[in-house]
KEFI-777879 format. One record per atom (N, C-alpha, C): atom name; x, z, y. Coordinates in Angstrom, 2 decimals. Last residue first. Example, Ala and Ser with C-alpha at 12.3 -4.5 7.8 and 13.67 -1.06 7.14 Angstrom:
<pts>
+------+---------+---------+---------+
! atom !      c1 !      c3 !      c2 !
+------+---------+---------+---------+
!    N !   12.85 !    7.08 !   -2.25 !
!   CA !   13.67 !    7.14 !   -1.06 !
!    C !   12.90 !    7.87 !    0.03 !
!    N !   13.19 !    7.80 !   -5.69 !
!   CA !   12.30 !    7.80 !   -4.50 !
!    C !   13.20 !    7.80 !   -3.30 !
+------+---------+---------+---------+
</pts>
This chain:
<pts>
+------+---------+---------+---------+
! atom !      c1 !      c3 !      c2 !
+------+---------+---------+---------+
!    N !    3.99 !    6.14 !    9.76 !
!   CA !    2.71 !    6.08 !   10.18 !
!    C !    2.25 !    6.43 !   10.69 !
!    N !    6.87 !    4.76 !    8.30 !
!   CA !    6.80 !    5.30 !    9.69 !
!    C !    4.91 !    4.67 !    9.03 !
!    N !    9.79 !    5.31 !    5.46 !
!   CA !    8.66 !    4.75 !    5.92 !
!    C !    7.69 !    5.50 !    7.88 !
!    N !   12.48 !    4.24 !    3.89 !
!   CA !   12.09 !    5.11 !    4.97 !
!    C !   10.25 !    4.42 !    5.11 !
!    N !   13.31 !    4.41 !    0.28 !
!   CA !   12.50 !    3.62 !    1.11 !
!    C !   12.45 !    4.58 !    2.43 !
!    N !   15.35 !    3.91 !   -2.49 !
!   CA !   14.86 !    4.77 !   -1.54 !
!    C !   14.36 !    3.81 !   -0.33 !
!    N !   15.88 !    3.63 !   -5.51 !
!   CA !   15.42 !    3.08 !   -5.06 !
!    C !   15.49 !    3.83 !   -3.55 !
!    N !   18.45 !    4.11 !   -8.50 !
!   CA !   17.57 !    4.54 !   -7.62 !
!    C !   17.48 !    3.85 !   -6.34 !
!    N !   18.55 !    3.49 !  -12.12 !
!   CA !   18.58 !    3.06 !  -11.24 !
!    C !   17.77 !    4.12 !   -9.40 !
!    N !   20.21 !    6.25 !  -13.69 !
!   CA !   18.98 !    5.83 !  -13.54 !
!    C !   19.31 !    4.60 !  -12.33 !
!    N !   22.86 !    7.47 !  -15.07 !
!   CA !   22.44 !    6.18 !  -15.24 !
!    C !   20.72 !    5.56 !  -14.84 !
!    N !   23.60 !   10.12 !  -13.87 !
!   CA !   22.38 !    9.60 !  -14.70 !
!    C !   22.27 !    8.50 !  -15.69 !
!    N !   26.15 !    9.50 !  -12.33 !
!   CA !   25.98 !   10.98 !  -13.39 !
!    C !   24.27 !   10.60 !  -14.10 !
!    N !   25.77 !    7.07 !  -10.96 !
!   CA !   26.86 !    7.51 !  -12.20 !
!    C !   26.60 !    8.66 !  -12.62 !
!    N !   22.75 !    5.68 !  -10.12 !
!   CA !   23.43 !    6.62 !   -9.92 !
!    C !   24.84 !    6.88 !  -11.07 !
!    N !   22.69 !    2.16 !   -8.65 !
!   CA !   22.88 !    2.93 !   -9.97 !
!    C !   23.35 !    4.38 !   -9.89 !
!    N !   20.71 !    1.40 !   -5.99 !
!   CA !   21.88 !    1.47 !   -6.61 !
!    C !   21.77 !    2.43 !   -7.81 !
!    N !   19.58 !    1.44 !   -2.54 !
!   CA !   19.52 !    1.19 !   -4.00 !
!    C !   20.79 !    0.55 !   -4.79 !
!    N !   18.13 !    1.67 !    0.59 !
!   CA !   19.44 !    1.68 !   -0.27 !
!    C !   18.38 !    1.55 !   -2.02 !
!    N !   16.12 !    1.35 !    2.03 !
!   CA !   17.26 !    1.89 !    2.85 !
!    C !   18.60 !    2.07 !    2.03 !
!    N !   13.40 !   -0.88 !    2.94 !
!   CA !   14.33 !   -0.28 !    1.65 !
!    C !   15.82 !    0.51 !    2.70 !
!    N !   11.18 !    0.44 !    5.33 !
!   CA !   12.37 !   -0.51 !    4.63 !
!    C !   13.18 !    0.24 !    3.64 !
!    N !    8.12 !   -0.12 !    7.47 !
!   CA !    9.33 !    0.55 !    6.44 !
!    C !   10.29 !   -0.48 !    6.16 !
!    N !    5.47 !    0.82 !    9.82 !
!   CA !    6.51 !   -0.05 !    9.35 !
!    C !    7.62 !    1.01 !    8.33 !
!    N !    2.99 !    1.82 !    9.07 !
!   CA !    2.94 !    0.88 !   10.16 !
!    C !    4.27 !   -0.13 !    9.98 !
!    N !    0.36 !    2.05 !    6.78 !
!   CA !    1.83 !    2.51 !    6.88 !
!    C !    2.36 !    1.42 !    8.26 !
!    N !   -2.01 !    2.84 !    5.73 !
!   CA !   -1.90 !    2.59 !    7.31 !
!    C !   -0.33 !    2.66 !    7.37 !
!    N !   -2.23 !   -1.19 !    5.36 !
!   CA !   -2.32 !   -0.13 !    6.34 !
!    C !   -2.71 !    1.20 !    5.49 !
!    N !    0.43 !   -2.73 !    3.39 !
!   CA !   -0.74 !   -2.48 !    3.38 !
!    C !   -0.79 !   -0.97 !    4.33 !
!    N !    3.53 !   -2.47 !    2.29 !
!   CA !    3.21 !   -3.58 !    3.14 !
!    C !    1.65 !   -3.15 !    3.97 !
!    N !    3.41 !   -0.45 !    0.55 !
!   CA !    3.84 !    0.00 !    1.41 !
!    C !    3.25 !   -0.76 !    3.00 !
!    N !    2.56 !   -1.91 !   -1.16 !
!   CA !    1.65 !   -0.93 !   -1.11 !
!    C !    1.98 !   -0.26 !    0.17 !
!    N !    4.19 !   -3.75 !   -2.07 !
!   CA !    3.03 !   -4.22 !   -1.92 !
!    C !    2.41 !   -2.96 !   -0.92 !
!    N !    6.17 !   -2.01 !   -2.53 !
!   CA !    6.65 !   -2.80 !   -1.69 !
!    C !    5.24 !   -3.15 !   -1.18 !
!    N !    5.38 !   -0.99 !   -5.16 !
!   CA !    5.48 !    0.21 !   -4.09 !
!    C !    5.62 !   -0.84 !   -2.92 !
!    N !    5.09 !   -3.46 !   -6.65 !
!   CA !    3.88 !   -2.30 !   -6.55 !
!    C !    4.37 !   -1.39 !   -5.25 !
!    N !    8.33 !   -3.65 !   -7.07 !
!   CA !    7.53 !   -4.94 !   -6.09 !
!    C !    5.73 !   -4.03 !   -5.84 !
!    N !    8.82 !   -1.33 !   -8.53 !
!   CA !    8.91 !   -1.82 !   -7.06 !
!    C !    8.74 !   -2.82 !   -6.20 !
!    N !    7.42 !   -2.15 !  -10.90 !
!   CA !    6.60 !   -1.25 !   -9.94 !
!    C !    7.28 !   -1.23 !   -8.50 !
!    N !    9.21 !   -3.55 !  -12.32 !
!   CA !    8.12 !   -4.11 !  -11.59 !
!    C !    7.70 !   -3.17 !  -11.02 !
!    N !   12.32 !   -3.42 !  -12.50 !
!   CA !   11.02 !   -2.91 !  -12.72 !
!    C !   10.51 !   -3.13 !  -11.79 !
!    N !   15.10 !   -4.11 !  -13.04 !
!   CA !   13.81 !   -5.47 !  -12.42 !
!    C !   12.42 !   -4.25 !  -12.96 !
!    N !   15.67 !   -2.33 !  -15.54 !
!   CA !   16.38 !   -3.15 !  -14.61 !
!    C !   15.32 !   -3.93 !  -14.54 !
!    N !   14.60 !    1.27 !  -16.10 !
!   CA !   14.57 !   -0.43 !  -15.86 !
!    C !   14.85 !   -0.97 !  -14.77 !
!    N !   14.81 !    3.49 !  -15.33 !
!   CA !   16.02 !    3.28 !  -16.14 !
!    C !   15.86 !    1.59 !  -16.26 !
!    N !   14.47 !    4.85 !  -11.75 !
!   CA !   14.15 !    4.07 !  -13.06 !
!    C !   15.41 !    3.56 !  -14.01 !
!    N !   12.93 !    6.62 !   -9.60 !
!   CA !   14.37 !    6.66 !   -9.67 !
!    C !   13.40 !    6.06 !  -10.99 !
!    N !   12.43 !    6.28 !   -5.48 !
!   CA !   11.93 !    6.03 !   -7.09 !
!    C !   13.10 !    5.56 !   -8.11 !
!    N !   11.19 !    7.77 !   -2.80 !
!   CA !   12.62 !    7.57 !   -3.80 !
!    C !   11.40 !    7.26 !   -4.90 !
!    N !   10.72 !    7.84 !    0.06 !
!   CA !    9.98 !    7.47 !   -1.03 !
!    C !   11.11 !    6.54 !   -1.89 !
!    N !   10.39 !    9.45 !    3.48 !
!   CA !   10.87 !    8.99 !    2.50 !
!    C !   10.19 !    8.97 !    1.11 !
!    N !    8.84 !    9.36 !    6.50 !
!   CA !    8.75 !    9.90 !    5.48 !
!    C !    9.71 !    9.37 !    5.02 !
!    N !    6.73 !    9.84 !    9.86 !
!   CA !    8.44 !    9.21 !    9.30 !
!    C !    8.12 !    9.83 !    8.09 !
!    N !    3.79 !   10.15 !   11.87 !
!   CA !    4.77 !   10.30 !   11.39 !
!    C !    6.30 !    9.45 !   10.54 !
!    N !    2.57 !   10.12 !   15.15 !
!   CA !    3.14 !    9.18 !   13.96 !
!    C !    4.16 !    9.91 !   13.02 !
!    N !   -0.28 !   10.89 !   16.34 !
!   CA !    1.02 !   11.38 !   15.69 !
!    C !    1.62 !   10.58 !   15.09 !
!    N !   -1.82 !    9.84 !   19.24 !
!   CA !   -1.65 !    9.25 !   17.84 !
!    C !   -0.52 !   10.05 !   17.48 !
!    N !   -1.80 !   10.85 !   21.48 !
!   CA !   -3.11 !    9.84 !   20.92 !
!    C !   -3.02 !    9.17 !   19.48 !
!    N !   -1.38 !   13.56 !   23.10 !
!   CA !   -0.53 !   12.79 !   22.41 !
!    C !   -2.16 !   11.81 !   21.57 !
!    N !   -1.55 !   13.89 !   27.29 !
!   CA !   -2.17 !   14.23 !   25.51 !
!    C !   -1.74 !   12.90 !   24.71 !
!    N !   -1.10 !   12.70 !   29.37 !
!   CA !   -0.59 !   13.74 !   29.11 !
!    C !   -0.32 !   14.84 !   28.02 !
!    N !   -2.21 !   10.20 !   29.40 !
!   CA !   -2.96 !   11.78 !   30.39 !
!    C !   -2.51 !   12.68 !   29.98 !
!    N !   -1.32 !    9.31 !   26.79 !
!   CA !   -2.09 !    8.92 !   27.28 !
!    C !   -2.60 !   10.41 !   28.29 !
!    N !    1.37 !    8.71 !   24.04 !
!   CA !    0.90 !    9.87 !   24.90 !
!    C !    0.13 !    9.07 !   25.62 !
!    N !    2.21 !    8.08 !   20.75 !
!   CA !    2.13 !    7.63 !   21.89 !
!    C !    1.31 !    8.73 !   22.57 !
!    N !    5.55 !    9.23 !   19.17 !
!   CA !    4.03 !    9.24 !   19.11 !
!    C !    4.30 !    8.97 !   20.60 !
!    N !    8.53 !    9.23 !   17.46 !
!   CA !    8.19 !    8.73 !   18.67 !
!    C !    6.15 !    8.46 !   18.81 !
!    N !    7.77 !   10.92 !   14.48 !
!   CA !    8.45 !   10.28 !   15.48 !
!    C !    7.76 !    9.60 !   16.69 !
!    N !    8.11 !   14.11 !   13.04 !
!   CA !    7.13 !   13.50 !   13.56 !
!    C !    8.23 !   11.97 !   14.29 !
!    N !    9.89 !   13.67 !    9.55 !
!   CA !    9.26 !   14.79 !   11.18 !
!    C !    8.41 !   13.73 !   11.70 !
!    N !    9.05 !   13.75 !    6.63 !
!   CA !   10.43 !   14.24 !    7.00 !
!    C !   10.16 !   14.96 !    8.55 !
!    N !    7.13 !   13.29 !    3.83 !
!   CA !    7.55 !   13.70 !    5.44 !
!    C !    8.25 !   13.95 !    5.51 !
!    N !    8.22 !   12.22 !    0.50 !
!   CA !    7.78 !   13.43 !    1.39 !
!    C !    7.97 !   12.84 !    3.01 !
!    N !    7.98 !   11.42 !   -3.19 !
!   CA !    7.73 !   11.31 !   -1.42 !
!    C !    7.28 !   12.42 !   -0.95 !
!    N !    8.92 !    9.50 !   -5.82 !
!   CA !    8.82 !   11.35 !   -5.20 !
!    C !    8.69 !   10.76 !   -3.25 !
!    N !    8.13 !    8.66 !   -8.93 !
!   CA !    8.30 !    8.29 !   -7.90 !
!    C !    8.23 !    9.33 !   -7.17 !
!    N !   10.00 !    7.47 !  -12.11 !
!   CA !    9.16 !    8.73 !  -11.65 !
!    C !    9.46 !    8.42 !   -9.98 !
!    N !   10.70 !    6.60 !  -15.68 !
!   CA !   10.80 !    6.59 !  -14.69 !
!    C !   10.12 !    7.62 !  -13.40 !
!    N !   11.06 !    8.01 !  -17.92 !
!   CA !   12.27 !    6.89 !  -17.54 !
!    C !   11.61 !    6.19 !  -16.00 !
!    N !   10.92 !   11.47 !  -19.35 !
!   CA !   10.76 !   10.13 !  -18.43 !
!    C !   11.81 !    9.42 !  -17.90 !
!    N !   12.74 !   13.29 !  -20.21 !
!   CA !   12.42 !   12.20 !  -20.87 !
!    C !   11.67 !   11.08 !  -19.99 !
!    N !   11.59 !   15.69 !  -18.96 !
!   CA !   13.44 !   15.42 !  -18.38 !
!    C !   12.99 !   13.89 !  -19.32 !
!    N !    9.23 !   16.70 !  -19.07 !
!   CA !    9.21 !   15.84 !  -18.24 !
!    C !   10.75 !   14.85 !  -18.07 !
!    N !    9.30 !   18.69 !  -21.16 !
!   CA !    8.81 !   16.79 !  -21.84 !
!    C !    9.04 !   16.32 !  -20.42 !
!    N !    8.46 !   20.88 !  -19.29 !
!   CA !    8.89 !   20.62 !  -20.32 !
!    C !    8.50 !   19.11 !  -20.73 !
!    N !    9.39 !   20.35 !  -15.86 !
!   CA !    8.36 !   21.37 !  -16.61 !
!    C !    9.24 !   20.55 !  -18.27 !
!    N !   10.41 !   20.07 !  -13.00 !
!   CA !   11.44 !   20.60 !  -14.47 !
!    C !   10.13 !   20.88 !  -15.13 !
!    N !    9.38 !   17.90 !  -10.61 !
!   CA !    9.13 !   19.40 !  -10.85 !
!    C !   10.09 !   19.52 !  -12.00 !
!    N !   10.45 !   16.41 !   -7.96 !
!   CA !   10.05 !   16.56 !   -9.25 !
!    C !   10.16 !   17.14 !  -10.13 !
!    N !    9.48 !   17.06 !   -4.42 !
!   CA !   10.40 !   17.29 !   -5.66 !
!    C !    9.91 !   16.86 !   -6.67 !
!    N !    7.34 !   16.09 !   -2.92 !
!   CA !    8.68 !   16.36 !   -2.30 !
!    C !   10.05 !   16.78 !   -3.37 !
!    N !    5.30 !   14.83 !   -4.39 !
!   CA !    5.72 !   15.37 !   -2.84 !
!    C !    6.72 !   16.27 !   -3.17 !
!    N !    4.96 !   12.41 !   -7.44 !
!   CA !    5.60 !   13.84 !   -7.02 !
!    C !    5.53 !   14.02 !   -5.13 !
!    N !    4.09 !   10.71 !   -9.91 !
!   CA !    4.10 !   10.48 !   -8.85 !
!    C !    4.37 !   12.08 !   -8.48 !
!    N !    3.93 !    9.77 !  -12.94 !
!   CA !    4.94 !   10.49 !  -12.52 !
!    C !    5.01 !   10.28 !  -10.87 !
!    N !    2.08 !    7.33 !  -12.91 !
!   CA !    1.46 !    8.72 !  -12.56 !
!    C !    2.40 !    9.72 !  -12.59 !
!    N !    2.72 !    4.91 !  -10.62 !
!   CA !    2.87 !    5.69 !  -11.36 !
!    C !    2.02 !    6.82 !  -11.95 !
!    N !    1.04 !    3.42 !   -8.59 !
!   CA !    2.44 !    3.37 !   -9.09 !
!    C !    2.51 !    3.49 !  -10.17 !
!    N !   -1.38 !    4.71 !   -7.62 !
!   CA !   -1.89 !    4.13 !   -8.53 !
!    C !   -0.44 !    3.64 !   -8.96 !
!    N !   -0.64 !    6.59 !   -4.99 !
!   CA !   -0.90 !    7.19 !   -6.37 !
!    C !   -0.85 !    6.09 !   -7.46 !
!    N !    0.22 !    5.50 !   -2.40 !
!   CA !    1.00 !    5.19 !   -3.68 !
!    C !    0.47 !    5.74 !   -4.70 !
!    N !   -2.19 !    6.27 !   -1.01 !
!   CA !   -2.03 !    4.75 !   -1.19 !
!    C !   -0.63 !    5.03 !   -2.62 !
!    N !   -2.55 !    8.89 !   -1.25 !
!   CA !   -3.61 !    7.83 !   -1.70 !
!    C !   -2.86 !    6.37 !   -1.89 !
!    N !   -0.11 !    9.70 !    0.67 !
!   CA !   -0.29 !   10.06 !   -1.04 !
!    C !   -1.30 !    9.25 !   -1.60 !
!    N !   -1.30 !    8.85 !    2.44 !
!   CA !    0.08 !    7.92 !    2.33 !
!    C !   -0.23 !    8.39 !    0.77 !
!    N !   -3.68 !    9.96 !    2.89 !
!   CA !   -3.56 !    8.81 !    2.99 !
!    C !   -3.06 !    7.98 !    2.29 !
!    N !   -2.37 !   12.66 !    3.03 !
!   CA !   -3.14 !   12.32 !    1.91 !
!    C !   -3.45 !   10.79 !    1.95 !
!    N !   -1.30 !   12.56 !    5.17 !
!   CA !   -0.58 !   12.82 !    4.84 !
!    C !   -1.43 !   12.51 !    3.38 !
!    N !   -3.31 !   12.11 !    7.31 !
!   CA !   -2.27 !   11.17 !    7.29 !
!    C !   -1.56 !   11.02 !    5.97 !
!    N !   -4.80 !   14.36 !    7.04 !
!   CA !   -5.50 !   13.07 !    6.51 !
!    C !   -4.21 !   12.20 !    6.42 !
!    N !   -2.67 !   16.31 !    8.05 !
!   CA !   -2.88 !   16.17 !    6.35 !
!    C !   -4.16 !   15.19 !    6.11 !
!    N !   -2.73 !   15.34 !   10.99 !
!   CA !   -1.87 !   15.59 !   10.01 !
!    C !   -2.07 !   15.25 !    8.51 !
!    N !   -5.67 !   13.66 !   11.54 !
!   CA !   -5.04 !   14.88 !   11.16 !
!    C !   -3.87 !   14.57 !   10.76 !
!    N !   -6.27 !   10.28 !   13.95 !
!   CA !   -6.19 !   11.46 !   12.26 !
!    C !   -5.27 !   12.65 !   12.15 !
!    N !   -7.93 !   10.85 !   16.85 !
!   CA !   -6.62 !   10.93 !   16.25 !
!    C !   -6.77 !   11.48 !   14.83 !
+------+---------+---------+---------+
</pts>
């Protein structure tokens, strides 16, 4: 069974090459960062439905989310996160919304994902 945090570096491995405004679980306030136009953020959320065998769990699966907020319309990196998502070990996902925020004007993306 993979670890927790192999799982969890995995998922971070597979989206690093996106962006490099890539973030777990927040995106930080440092200085020059409020100027980016775009920026991708993921985190775990809990464990879900894992399979059991003799009474012992044989696989953890976890659940996550993976927001990506952009000022371009048709940015290509979400067909990149889609690709990337598609590819093991993510087992299954889906867009879960997207839309223009009104107090930003950023476009935002959000994805559930299960591994």
């Amino acid at each position: 069974m993979m670890s927790l945090t192999a799982k969890l570096r995995a998922f971070r491995d597979l989206m690093k090459g996106v962006t490099a405004n890539f973030y777990h679980y927040y995106r930080p306030h440092r200085k020059g960062m409020h100027n980016a136009d775009h920026w991708l953020v993921w985190s775990e959320i809990s464990e879900d439905d894992s399979p059991y065998l003799d009474n012992q769990k044989t696989e953890q699966v976890l659940t996550g989310t993976l927001d990506f907020y952009t000022m371009t319309e048709y940015d290509a990196r979400i067909d990149t996160i889609q690709e990337k998502l598609q590819m093991a070990p993510v087992t299954r996902w889906e867009l879960v919304s997207a839309g223009k925020e009104e107090e930003t004007g950023l476009i935002h993306y959000s994805w559930s994902w299960r591994m």
